[in-house]
N, C-alpha and C positions, 0 to 999 in steps of 0.2 A: 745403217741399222737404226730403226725407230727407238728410241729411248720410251718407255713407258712408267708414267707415275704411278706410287704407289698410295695408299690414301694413311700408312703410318706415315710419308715426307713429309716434312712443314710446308708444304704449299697445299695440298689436299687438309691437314687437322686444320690450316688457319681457314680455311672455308666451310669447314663446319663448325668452327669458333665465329667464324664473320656470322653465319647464319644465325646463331644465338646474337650475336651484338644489333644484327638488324631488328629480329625481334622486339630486345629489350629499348634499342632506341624507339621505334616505332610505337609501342605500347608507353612508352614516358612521354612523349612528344602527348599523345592523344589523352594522356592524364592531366596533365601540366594545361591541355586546353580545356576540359570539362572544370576543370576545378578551381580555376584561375581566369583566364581570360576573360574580360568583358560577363565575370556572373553574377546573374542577382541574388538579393540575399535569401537565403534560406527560409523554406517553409516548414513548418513543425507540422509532423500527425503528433495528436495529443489523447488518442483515443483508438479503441480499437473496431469498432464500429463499421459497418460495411460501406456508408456514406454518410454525410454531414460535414457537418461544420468539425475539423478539426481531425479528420479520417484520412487514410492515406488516399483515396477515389478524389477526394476534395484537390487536395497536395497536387495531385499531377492532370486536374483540370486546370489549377491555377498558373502553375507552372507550362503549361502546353500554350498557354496564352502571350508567355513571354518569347520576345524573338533575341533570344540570348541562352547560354545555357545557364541552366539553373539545377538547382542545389534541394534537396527535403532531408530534412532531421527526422529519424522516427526514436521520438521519446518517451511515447504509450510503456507503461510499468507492464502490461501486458499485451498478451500476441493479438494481431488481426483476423482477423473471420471476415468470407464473404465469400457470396452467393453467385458471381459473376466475374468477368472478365475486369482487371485492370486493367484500362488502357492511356495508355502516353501517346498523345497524337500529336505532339512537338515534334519538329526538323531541328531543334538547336538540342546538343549534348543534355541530357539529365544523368544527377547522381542522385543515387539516394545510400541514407548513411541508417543504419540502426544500432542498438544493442545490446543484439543475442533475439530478440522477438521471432516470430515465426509466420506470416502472412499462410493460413491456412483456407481449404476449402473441402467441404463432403459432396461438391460434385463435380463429376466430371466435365471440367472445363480448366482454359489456360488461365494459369494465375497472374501473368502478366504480358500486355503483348505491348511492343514501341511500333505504331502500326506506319511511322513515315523513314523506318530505319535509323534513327537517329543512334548517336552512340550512348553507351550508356555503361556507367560503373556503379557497381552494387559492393556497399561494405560491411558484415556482420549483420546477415537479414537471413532468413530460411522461409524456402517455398514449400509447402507441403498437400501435395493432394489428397485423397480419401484412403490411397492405397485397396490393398488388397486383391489385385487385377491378377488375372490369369489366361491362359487361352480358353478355360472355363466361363471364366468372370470377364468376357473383354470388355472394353471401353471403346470410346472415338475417338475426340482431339485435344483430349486434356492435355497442355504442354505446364511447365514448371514458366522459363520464360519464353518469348517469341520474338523476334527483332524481324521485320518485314522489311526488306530495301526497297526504294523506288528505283523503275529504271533508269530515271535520269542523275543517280548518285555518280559523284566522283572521286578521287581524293582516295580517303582512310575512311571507313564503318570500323569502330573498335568495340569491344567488348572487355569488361574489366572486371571479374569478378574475386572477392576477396575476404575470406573466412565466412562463406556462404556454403551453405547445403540444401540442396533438392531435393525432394521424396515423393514417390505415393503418386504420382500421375501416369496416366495411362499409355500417351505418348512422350515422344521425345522431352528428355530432361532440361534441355535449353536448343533452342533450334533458331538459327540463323541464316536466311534465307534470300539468297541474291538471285533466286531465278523466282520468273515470273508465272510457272506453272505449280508455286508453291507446294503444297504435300506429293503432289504426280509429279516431282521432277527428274525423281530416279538418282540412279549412281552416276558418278561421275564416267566411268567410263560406259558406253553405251545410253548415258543419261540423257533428257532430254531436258528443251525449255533454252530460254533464253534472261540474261538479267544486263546489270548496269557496269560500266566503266570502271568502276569503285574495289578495291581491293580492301581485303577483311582482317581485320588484326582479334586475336582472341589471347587474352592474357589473363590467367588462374594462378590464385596463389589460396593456398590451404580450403580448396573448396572439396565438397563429397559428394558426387550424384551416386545416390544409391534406391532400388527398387522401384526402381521408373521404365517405362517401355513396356511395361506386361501384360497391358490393357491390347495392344494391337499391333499387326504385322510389321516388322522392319520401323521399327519405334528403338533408336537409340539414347545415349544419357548424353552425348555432347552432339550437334550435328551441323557441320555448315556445306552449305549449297552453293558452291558459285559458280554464276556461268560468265558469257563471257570475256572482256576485258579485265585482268585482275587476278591479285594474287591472294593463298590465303595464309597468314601468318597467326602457327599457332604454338603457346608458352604455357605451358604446366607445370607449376611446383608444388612438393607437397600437396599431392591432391589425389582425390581416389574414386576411380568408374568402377563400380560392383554391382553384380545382379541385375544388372541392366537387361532386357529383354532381347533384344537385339547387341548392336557394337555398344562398348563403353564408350567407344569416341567414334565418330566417322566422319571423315573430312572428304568431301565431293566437289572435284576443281575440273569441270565439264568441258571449257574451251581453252580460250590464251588465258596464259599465266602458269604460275605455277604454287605449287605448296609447302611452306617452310616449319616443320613441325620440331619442338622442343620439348621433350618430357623428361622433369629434374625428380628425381625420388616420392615418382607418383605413383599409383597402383592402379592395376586393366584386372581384375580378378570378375570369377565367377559371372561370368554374362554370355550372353546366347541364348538363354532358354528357352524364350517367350512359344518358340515349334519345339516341345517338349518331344523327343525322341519318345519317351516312354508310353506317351497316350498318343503319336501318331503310327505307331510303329504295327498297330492293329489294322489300321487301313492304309498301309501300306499294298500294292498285289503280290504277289504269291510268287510270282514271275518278276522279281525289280529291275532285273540288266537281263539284255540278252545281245546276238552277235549272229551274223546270218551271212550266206553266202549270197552274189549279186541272184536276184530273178526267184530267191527262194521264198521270201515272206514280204506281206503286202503291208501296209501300215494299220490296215484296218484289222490285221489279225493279232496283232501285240495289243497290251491295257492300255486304254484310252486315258486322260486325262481325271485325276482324283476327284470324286465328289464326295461332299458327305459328312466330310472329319470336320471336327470343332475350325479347322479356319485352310480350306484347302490351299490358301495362297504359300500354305508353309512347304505344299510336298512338291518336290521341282519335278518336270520329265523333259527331259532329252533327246531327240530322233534324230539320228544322222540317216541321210537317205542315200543310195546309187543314181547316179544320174538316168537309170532306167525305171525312178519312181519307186522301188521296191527299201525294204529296208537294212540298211547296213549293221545299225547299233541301235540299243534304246538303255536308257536307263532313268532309274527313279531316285529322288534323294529327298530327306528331310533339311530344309534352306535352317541350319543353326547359322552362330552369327560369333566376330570374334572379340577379344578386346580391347585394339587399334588397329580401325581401317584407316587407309588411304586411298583412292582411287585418282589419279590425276591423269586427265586424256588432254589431248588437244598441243600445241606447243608451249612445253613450260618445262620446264625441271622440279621433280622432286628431291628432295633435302630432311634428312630426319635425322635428330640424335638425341639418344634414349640411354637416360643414365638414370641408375639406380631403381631400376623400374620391379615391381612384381608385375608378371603377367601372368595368372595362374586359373586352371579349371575353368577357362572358356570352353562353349561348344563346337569351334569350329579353331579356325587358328588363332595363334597368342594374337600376335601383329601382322598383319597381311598388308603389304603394302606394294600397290601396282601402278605400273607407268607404261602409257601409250603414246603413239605418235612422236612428235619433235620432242625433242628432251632428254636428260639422262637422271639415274638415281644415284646419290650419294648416300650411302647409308652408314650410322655406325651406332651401336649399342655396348655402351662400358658399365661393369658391377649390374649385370642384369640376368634377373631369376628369372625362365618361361619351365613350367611345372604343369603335368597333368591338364594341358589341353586336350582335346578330344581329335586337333588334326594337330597339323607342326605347328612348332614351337612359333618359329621365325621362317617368314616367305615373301619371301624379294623378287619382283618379279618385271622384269620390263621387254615389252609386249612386242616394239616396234624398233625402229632407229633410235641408238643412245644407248649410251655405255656406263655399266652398273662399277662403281665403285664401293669395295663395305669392309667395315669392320665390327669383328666381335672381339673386343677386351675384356677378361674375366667376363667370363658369361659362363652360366648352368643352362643347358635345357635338356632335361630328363623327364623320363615318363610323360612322354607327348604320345597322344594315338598314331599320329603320323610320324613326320622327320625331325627331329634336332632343330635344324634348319633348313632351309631350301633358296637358292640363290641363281636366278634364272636369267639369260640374255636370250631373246627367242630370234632376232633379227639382225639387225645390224647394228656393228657396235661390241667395243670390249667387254670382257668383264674381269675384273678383277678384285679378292678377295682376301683378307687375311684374317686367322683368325689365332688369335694372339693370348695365353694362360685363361683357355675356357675349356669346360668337360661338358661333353653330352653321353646319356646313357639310358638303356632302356627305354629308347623309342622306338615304338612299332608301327607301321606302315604295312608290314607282312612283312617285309624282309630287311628291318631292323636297323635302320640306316643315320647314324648324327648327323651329316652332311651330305647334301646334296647339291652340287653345283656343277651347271649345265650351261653350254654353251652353244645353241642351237642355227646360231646366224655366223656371218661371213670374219667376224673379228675375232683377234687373241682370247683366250682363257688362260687366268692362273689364278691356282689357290695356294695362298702360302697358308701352313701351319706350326704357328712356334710356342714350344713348352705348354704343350695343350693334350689334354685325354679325350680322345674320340673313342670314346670304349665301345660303341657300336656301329664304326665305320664309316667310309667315305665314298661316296658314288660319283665319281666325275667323269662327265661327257664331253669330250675335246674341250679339256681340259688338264694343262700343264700343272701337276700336285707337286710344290716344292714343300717337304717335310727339313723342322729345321730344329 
């Protein structure tokens, strides 16, 4: 008889313990060399100034010229203004250091781009755009930061950000970018584009992206791109995605590798907006979903494709056809977004643990997080609130071969439009699930469900549940429900 692990054993917690120690080694490793290794000394902004002598624009020409990495003090008593793009066109690590200052702009554009990928740590600085963006007010590419990889990177691309905040720009709130089809490169699963060797470390501590993305479609507040050789490692404390227009966070890991994500008593609240239900919900058709017998209806006689609304890219349609051409199924939806995506296709494993998180009042799911192809998901979430999303709470989903491992420890998720939770194996491959002194309640989906766990492919199912309130029930699909 196959003995099968659980992920409460000490051999499954120490691998989502190793996962956070990889992290945190990887992120020191890549500090310890920007800060230290072979760098020159310091350039001072002494001013606030859009250029000159003593400007931050000045600082990271000077600096881009050293083949070392190098270091800028911003000491200016007050904040910077400017009209333009900063850019850092160094390959060697830059840091820049402030304190409390604010690097602003009133026009839509990125307030700072590292245009050869270099890594880069930011300490006590704030990026601030013009704000005020909406699907009314849209914008184009204003980003907060931009780090562009070369194809030919290898190694570690870090990112280190630390008592920083982003505001006010139209797109993405930091966007990190290892594919070569840069803004067209899409999700990661179904994404396209190609990038470099190099795997991506992203390390946050007390930072806030808040009201960013509202300028323009599928504009997130954290986002990284990798295609693909490489993996993406990501580390969040104390830190908070709100009102983001799209995901507070979305990580897109397109081929080999996989994505190792860590989030320590950080907040995913209120994001999605940006395809406000409220003002597309008018041009939406009349007819949204329909269902047809084979040879009954043509495609041309269902609603065609949305024009018209403030930004049609936001209203999705659907057609599932009969292999006699005629139509099966159609449906229309408004594309809201949630407050941690994952998408990781290609062979890799994903890996995620989420403690002490709010995930509250997204428009689509709290955490969505999906795996395809070669690989499996390890999941777990301890002391974590999912509240008044608009779908479920928590959606775990693995798509292909690989076997979902997960935990919910003290966990809430109530008042979600959809499920509780949802914990899916669609192929091949276990799954297996515990959920450990957590309540769900008054989640609605239509028919009322805290758990959902599905086992759709050729492997074992079991959900253990101990000293836990499912006050609105449990739906499991060949799946073995041990209550304990």
């Amino acid at each position: 008889m196959r003995r099968r692990s659980s992920f409460l054993g000490d051999a499954q917690v120490n691998k989502s313990l190793n996962c956070l120690s990889i992290l945190a080694l990887a992120s020191t490793v890549a500090f310890v060399a920007v800060t230290s290794a072979g760098a020159a000394g310091p350039v001072l902004v002494t001013n606030g100034n859009d250029s000159g002598e003593g400007s931050l624009r000045a600082a990271l020409e000077v600096v881009a010229k050293q083949d070392q990495p190098g270091q800028i003090l911003v000491v200016t008593e007050g904040d910077i203004k400017i009209d333009s793009t900063l850019t850092y066109a160094g390959k060697a690590p830059l840091s820049i250091f402030g304190e409390g200052q604010t690097i602003k702009t009133e026009t839509d554009t990125t307030l700072l781009t590292l245009s050869q990928g270099a890594d880069l740590t930011v300490n006590d600085l704030n990026f601030q755009g013009p704000g005020n963006f909406s699907i009314k007010n849209r914008g184009k590419d204003g980003k907060g930061i931009f780090i562009d990889m070369r194809p030919d990177q290898t190694g570690v691309v870090t990112l280190i950000l630390e008592d920083v905040d982003i505001s006010g720009v139209a797109y993405h709130g930091v966007h990190l970018s290892d594919c070569n089809l840069a803004d067209d490169c899409g999700a990661g699963r179904g994404g396209k584009g190609d990038g470099s060797p190099a795997s991506v470390v992203v390390r946050l501590a007390g930072v806030q992206i808040s009201d960013v993305g509202n300028g323009r479609f599928d504009a997130d507040g954290l986002r990284v791109d990798e295609r693909s050789d490489g993996d993406i490692f990501f580390y969040a404390r104390d830190s908070k995605f709100t009102k983001v227009g799209a995901d507070g966070v979305e990580l897109d890991e397109g081929q080999d590798g996989g994505v190792f994500a860590t989030a320590v008593d950080s907040t995913f609240d209120d994001n999605g907006a940006y395809c406000d239900p409220k003002i597309l919900k008018a041009f939406m058709p009349k007819d949204d979903e329909g269902e047809f017998d084979d040879g009954e209806t043509a495609e041309a006689d269902i609603p065609g494709a949305v024009t018209g609304s403030p930004d049609d890219a936001c209203i999705e349609r659907e057609v599932t056809l009969y292999d006699s051409g005629s139509v099966k199924e159609y449906e229309f939806g408004i594309d809201t977004d949630d407050g941690f995506d994952i998408d990781e296709a290609g062979p890799g494993d994903l890996w995620a643990l989420i403690v002490g998180a709010s995930v509250r009042g997204n428009l689509d799911e709290g955490l969505d997080f999906g795996e395809e192809d070669e690989g499996g998901i390890r999941f777990a979430a301890w002391r974590t609130t999912a509240k008044d999303n608009a779908d479920d709470g928590f959606k775990i989903v693995e798509s292909e071969g690989g076997s979902v491992e997960a935990l919910l420890h003290k966990v809430t998720s109530k008042d979600n439009g959809g499920k509780g939770a949802v914990f899916e194996q669609r192929d091949e491959g276990d799954l297996n699930v515990v959920v450990d002194q957590s309540e769900t309640g008054n989640n609605d989906d239509s028919d009322k469900t805290g758990l959902e766990v599905v086992q759709d492919g050729d492997g074992e199912g079991t959900l253990t549940v101990r000293a836990s309130d499912i006050a609105d029930g449990i739906d499991a699909e060949n799946v073995n429900v041990v209550e304990e």
